[in-house]
C-alpha positions in Angstrom: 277.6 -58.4 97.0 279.1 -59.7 94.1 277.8 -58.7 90.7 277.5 -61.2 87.8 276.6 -59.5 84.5 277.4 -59.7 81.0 278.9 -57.4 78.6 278.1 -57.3 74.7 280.6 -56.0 72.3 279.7 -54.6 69.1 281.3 -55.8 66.0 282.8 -53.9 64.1 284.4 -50.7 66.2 287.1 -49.2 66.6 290.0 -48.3 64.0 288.2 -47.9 59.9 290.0 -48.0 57.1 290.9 -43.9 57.1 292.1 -44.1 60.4 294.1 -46.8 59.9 296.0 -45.5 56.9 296.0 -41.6 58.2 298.2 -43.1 61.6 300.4 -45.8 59.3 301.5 -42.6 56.8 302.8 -40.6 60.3 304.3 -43.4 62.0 305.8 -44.2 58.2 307.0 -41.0 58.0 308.8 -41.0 61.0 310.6 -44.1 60.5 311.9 -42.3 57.4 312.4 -39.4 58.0 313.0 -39.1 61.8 311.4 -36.7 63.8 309.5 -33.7 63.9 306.9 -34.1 61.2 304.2 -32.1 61.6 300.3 -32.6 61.4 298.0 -30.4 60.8 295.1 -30.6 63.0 295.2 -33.9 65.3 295.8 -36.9 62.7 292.2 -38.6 64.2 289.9 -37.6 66.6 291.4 -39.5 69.9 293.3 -38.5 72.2 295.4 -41.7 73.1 296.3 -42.1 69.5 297.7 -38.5 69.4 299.2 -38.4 72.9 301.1 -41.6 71.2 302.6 -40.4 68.3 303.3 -36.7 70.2 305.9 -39.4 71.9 307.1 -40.7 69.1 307.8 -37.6 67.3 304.9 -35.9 66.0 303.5 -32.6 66.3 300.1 -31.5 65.7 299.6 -27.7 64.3 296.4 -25.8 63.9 297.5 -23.7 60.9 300.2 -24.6 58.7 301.5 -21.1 59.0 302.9 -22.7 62.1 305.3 -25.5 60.4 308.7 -24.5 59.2 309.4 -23.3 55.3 310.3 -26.9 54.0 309.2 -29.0 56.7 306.9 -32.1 56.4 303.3 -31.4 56.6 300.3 -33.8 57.1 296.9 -33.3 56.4 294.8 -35.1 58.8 292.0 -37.7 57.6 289.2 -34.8 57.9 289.7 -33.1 54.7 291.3 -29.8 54.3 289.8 -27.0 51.8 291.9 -26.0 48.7 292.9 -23.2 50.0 295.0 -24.8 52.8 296.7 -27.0 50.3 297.2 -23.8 48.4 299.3 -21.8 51.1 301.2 -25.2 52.1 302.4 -24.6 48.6 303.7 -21.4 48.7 305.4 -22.3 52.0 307.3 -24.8 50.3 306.0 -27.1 52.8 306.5 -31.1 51.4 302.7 -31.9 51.6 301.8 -35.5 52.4 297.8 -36.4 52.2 296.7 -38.6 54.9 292.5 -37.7 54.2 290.7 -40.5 54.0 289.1 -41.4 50.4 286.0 -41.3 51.6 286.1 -37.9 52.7 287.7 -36.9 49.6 285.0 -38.3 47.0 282.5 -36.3 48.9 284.8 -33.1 48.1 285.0 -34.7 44.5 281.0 -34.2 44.7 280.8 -30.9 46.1 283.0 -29.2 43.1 281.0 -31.3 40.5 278.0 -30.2 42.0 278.8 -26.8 42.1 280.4 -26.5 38.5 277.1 -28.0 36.8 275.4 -25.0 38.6 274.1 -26.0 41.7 273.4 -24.9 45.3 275.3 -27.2 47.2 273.7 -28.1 50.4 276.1 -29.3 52.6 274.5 -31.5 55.8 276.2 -31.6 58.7 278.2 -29.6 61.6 279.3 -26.1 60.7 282.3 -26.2 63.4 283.2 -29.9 62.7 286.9 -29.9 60.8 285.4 -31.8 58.3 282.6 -29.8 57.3 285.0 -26.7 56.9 287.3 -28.6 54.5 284.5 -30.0 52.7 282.6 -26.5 52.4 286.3 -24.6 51.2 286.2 -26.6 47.3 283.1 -24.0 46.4 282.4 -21.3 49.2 280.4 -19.6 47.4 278.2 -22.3 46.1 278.1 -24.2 49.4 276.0 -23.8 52.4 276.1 -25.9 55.4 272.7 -27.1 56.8 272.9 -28.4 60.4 269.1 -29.2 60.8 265.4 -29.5 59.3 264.9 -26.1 60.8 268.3 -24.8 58.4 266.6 -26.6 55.2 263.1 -25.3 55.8 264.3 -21.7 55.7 267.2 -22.6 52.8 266.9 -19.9 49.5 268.5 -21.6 46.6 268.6 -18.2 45.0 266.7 -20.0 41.6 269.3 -22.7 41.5 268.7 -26.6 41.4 270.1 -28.0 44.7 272.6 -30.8 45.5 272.8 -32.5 48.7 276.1 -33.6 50.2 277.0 -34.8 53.9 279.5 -35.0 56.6 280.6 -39.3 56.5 279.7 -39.2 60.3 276.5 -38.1 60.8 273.9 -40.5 61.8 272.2 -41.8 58.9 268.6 -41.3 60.8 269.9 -37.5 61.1 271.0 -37.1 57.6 267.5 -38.8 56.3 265.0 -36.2 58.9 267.2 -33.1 57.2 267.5 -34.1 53.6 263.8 -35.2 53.5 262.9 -31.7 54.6 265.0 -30.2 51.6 262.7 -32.4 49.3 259.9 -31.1 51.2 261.0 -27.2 50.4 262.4 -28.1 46.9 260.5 -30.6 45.4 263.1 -32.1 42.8 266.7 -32.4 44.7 270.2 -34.6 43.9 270.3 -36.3 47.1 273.4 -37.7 48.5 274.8 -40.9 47.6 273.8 -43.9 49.8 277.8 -44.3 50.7 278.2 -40.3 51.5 277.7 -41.9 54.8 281.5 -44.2 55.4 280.8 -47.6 55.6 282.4 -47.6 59.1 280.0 -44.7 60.7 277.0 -47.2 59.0 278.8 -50.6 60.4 279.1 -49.0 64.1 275.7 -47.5 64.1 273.6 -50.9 63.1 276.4 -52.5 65.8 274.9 -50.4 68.6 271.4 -50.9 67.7 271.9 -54.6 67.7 273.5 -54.1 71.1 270.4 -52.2 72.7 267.8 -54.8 70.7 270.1 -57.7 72.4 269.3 -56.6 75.9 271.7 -54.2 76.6 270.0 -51.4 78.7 273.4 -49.2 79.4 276.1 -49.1 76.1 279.3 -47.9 76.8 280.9 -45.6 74.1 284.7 -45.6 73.8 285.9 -42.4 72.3 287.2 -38.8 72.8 285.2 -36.3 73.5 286.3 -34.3 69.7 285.3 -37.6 68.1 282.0 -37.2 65.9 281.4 -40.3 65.1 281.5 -41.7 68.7 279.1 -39.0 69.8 276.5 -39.9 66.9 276.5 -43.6 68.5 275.8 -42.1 71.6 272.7 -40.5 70.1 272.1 -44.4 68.3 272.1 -46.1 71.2 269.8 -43.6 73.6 267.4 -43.6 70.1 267.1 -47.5 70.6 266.1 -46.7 74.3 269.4 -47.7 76.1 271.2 -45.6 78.9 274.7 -44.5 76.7 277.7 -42.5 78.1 280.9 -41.8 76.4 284.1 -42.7 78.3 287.7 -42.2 77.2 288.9 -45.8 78.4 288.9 -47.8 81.8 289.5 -44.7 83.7 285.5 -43.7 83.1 284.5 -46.7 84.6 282.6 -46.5 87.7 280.7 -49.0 89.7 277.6 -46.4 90.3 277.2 -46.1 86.8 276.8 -49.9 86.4 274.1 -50.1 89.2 271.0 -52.1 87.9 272.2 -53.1 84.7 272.6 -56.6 84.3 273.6 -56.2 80.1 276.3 -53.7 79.5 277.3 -53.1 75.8 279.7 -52.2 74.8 281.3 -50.5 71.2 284.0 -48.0 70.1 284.3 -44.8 67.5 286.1 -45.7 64.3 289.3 -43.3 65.9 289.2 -45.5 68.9 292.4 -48.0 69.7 291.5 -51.4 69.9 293.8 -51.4 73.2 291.7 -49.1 75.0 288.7 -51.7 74.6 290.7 -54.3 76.1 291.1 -52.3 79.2 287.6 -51.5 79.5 286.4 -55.4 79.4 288.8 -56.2 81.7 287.7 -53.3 84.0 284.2 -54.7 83.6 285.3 -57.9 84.1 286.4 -57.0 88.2 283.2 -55.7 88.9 281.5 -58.8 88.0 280.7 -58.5 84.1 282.4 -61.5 83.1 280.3 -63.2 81.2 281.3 -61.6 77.2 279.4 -61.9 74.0 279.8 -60.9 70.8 277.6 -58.9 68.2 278.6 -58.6 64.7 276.6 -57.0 62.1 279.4 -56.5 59.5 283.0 -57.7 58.4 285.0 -55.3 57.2 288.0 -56.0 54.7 288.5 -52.5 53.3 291.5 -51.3 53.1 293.2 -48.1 51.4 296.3 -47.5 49.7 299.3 -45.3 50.9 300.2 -41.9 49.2 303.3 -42.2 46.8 305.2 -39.8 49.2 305.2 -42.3 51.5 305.8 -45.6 49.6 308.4 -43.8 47.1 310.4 -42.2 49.9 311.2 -39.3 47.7 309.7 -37.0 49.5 
């Protein structure tokens, strides 16, 4: 029996802004300078885009401890804490910041916060890299709350307290946990409207759009390490939709499609644009042929390169 379906892809998806800048300063660099440079932590969350520039000459680290004195080091687009930058110093390793702005002002906030005498309470993942960098500019002023439950049973120790987030959550996750530190503490900073990257925001109202369009199973293109593709997982099954993350084509299976005649279809914001491709046209054999597109946003942003990479002085 032959299927005939549609498909509806989200717009925007894929590649932000961060991402785009964090893999153009590596691939830069390596035009330069020739390989190895080394990258602390994987550049972006996906595993295509690092197996790639692995190939090209790029080699991810977990700890700068493990790049040569003098070497070229790369922070990736999470974030690191200042401590990090710290020791890359005294290694005499030639630093080269590839965080993402975004991620950055919300590290701006989180010492502000905690100079003027705050409790900063940090929403989001405890394990996520992110979080960890973010959380390393005041330690001792910064506690991590992962849930209503964490803000319910937060002590501020007498101090006024200041909410920050990690750019990926879901905004309807952020808004259930930061309500519920108003509840505890009354009078609270609460985070700025753009703590949450205009990408994660963009690809979240995408997905919804998909689900309220008719499609009753969204397909999720992303790595498994990527936050911000799991969170539009969670979206999409919110909006009622069937939602699975898949890596590319090769997650594609006929089974899954069964009694879905709308399949949408979106990508994280560390996601290749290639690897959607492949997936329509995997769709596309087993009778989804029939393509649409949603678009709740256009994005123009666009960051600039660190001088160590335009001045080639590095």
């Amino acid at each position: 029996m032959v299927v005939i379906g549609r498909v509806l892809l989200a717009a925007p998806r894929s590649f932000c802004a961060g991402v785009d800048r964090a893999i153009e300063i590596v691939e830069i660099l390596l035009e330069q300078h020739g390989p190895p440079v080394y990258v602390r932590h994987q550049i972006v969350h996906n595993d295509h885009v690092v197996k790639r520039l692995e190939g090209l000459g790029a080699v991810f680290v977990d700890h700068e401890d493990d790049i040569p004195a003098g070497a070229i080091c790369v922070l990736s687009a999470h974030g690191v804490a200042p401590s990090v930058r710290a020791n890359c110093e005294s290694r005499g390793l030639r630093v080269v910041d590839a965080v993402c702005p975004l991620v950055s002002k919300v590290h701006a906030e989180a010492r502000r916060y905690a100079d003027s005498g705050h409790l900063v309470a940090l929403v989001g993942h405890a394990d996520h890299v992110e979080v960890i960098g973010t959380r390393g500019e005041r330690p001792e002023s910064t506690v991590v709350i992962e849930s209503p439950d964490d803000a319910a049973k937060l002590d501020s120790g007498g101090k006024p307290v200041a909410v920050i987030t990690q750019t990926t959550l879901s905004l309807d996750d952020v808004a259930e946990t930061v309500d519920a530190l108003g509840e505890r503490f009354g009078d609270l900073k609460r985070p700025a409207a753009d703590d949450i990257c205009y990408a994660t925001q963009n690809r979240q109202d995408a997905v919804k759009q998909l689900a309220r369009n008719g499609a009753t199973l969204i397909l999720v293109i992303g790595s498994d390490t990527s936050s911000n593709a799991k969170r539009l997982v969670e979206v999409a099954e919110r909006e009622g939709a069937t939602a699975l993350l898949i890596d590319g084509e090769s997650g594609l299976d006929p089974e899954l499609l069964e009694g879905h005649e709308t399949v949408g279809v979106t990508a994280g914001a560390s996601t290749p644009e290639e690897l959607v491709a492949l997936v329509l046209r995997g769709l596309a054999s087993f009778g989804y042929d029939e393509l649409g597109e949603i678009e709740v946003a256009r994005e123009n942003v666009s960051f600039r390169l660190p001088r160590e990479v335009t001045s080639t002085a590095l």
